[in-house]
C-alpha positions in Angstrom: 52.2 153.4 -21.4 53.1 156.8 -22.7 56.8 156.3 -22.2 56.4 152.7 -23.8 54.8 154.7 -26.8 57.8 156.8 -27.0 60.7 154.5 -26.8 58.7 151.6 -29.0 56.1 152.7 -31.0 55.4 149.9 -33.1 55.6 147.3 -29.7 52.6 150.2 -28.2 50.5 149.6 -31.3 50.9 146.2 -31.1 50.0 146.2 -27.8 46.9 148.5 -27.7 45.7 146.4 -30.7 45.7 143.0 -29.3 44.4 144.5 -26.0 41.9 146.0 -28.3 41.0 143.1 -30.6 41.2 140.7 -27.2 38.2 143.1 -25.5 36.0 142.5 -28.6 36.6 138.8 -28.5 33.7 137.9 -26.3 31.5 140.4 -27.6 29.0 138.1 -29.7 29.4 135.3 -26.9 27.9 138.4 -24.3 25.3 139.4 -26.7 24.0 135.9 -27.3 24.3 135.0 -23.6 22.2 138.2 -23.1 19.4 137.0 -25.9 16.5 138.5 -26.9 15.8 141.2 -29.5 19.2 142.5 -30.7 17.5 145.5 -31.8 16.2 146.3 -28.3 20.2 145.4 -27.6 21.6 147.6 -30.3 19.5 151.0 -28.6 21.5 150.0 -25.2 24.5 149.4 -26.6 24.2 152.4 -29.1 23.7 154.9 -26.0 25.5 153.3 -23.2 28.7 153.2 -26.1 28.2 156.5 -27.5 27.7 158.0 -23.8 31.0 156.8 -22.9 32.7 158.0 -25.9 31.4 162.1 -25.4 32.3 161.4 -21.5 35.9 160.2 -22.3 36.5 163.2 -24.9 35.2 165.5 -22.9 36.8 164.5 -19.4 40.2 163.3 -20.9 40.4 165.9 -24.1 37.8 168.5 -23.8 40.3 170.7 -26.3 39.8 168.6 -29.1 36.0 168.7 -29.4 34.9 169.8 -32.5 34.2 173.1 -32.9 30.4 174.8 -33.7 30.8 174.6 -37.6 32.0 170.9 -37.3 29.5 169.4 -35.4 27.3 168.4 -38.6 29.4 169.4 -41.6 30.0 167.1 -44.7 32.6 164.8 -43.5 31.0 164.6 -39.9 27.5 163.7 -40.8 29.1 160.7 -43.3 30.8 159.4 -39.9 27.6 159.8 -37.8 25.7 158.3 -40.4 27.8 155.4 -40.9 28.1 154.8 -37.4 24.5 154.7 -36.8 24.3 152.2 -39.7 27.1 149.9 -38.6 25.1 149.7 -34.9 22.0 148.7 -37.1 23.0 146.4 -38.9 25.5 144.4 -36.9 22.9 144.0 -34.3 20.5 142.8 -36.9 23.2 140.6 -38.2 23.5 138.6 -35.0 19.9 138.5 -35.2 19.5 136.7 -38.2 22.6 134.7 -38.3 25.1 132.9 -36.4 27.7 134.4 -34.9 30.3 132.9 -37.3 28.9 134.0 -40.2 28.4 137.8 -39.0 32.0 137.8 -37.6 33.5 136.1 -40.7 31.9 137.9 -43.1 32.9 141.6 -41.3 36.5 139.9 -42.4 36.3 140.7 -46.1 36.4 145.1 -44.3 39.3 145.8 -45.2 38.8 144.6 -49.5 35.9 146.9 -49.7 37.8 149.7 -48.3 39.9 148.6 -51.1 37.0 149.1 -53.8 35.5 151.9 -52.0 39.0 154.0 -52.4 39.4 152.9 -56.0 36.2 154.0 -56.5 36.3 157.2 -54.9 40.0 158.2 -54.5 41.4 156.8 -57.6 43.4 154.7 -55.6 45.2 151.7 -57.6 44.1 148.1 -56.6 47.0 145.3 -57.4 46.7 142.4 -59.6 47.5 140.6 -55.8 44.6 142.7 -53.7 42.5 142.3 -56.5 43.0 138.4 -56.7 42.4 138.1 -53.2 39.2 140.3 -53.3 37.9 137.8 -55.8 38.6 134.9 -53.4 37.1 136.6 -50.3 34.1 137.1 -52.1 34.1 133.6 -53.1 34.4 132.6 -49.6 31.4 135.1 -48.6 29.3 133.1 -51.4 30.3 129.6 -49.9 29.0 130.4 -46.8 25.7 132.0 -47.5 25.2 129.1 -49.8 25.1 127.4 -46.2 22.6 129.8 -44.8 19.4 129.1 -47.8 18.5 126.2 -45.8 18.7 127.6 -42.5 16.9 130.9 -43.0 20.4 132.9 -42.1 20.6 134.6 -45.3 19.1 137.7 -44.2 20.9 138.1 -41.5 24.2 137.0 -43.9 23.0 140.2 -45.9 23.3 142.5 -42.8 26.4 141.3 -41.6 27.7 142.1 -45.8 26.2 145.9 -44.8 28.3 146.0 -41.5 31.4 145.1 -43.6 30.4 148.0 -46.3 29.5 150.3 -43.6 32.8 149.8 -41.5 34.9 150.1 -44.7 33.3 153.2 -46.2 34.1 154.6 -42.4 37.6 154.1 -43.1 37.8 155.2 -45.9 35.9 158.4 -44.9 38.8 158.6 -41.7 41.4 158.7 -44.6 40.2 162.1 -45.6 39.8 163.7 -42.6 43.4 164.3 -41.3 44.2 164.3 -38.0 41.0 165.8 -37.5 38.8 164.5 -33.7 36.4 162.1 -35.1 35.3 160.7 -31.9 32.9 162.5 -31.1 31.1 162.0 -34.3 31.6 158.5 -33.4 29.8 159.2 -30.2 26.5 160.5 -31.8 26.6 157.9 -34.8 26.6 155.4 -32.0 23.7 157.0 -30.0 21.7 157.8 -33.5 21.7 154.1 -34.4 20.8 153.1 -31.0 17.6 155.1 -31.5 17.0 154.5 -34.8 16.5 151.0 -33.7 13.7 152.0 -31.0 10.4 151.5 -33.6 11.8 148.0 -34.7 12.9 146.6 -31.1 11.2 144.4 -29.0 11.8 145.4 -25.6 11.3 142.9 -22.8 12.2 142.6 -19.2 15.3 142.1 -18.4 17.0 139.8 -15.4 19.8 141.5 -13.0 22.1 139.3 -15.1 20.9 140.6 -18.4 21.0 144.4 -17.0 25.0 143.6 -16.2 25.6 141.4 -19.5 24.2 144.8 -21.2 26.4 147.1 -19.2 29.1 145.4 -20.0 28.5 144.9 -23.8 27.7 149.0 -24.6 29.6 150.4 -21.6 32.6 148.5 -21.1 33.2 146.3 -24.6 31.8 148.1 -27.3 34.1 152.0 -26.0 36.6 149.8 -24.7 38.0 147.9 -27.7 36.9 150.4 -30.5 39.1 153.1 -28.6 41.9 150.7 -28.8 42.1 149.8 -32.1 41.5 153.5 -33.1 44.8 154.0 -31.4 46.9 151.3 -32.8 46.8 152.2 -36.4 48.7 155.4 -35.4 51.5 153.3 -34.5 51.1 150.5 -36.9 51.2 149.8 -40.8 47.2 148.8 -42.0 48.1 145.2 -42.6 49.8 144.4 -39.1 46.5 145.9 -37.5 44.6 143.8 -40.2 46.7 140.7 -38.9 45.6 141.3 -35.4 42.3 141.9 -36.1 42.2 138.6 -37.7 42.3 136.6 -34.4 38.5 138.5 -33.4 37.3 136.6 -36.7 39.1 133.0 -35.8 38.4 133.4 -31.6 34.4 135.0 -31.8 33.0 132.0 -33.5 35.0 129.6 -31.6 33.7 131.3 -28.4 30.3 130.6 -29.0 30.4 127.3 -30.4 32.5 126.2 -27.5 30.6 128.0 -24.7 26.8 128.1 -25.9 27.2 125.0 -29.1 26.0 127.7 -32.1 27.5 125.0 -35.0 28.3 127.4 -37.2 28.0 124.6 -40.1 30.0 123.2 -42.2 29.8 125.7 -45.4 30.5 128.3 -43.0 33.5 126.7 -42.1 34.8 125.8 -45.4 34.0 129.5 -46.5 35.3 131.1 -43.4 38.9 129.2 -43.7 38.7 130.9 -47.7 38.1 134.0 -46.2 40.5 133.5 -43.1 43.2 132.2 -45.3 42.6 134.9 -48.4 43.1 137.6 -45.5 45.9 136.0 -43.8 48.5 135.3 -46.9 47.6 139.1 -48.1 48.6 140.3 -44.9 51.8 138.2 -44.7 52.4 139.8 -48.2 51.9 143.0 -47.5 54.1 143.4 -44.6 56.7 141.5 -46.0 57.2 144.2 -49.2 58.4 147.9 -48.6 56.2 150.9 -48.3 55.5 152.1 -51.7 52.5 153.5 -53.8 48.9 151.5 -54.1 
């Protein structure tokens, strides 16, 4: 792998990627097959992930661990903070809504990032991103129009603060350099998992449940987010946005073809606004030359 990374950078960080994006693909399929509270879910997934994460930086690049005055300063608290919120509320997302709708809306990331670094960085937004922001957002209105008949709007509203959440972490990664963020990733992860303790309702939990849960926080969850904190080192944003994409079109399709969770049909016509909207920016965006925002 490391020789493949040399030789072919960009065909490594297409392939770490799509190995990372394929792991996460049957994540919301596991977590409904495990049922339940998904707050009760999102404390073992929170610690079992976050475990993993401190045990793989420590064991595979104990050097890089952040030293004492880094632990909790400015920029690592805003990571552990957002972390421990994205656990929260994507958990509570699947909770309240179907698994299309949370997966489809955490599609529209990448356009708040957008805001966020206008908003923050004085980053410039195109007439094109900003166009296409307008549409996403029109798609995420479509489909929570579906959800005020079906009760799903709450959880529509949580799956909107995993978007924010995962978008303000990105933008937060762009100012810390090359800087060793996973640790803070590690402790954001077990933070949210606790942080969900007084709202879950823990029950007991079948052999097959135990392993489903394993395998969600230990093995899914480290896996793929370790991946596709990888790729983008060896590939421009909006190829990793492309390949990102096929979570958002495979997830849904997953669980309404395994378990039959009809996402609806407002969720579909919004999703394919979203899907599209993402798609065609993409497409542009890798098909002009490297230049300012």
């Amino acid at each position: 792998m490391t020789s493949l990374a040399q030789r072919n950078p960009q065909a490594f960080g297409i392939l770490v990627t799509l190995a990372g994006v394929m792991i996460f693909v049957p994540d919301a399929l596991v977590m409904r097959l495990i049922g339940g509270d998904m707050l009760a879910l999102a404390f073992w997934r929170g610690v079992l992930a976050g475990s993993i994460f401190l045990l793989g930086n420590l064991l595979l690049s104990p050097q890089s661990m952040p030293a004492r005055g880094q632990w909790f300063d400015r920029k690592g608290l805003l990571i552990i903070g957002l972390n421990a919120g994205g656990v929260l509320s994507w958990c509570s997302a699947m909770q309240y809504t179907s698994a299309a709708n949370a997966l489809l809306v955490l599609a529209i990331a990448p356009f708040l990032a957008a805001i966020l670094s206008w908003f923050l960085l004085r980053e410039r937004i195109d007439r094109a991103t900003a166009i296409a922001i307008a549409l996403v957002f029109a798609g995420v209105l479509i489909l929570a129009s579906g959800s005020l008949g079906h009760g799903r709007l709450l959880g529509d509203g949580f799956a909107l603060m995993n978007a924010l959440t995962i978008a303000a972490y990105y933008v937060t990664l762009r100012t810390t350099g090359t800087r060793n963020m996973l640790p803070h990733l590690a402790l954001g992860s077990i933070l949210g998992g606790l942080l969900a303790v007084p709202f879950a309702d823990f029950e007991p939990v079948s052999t097959t449940q135990a392993l489903l849960i394993f395998l969600s926080g230990a093995v899914i969850l480290p896996g793929a987010a370790g991946l596709l904190m990888l790729g983008p080192r060896y590939l421009p944003a909006p190829e990793v946005s492309m390949i990102t994409l096929l979570e958002v079109i495979l997830g849904p399709l997953l669980v309404w073809a395994v378990i039959g969770e009809n996402p609806g049909q407002m969720t579909l016509i919004g999703g394919a606004l979203i899907v599209v909207t993402v798609a065609l920016h993409t497409l542009r965006r890798l098909t002009q030359p490297e230049g300012p925002a």
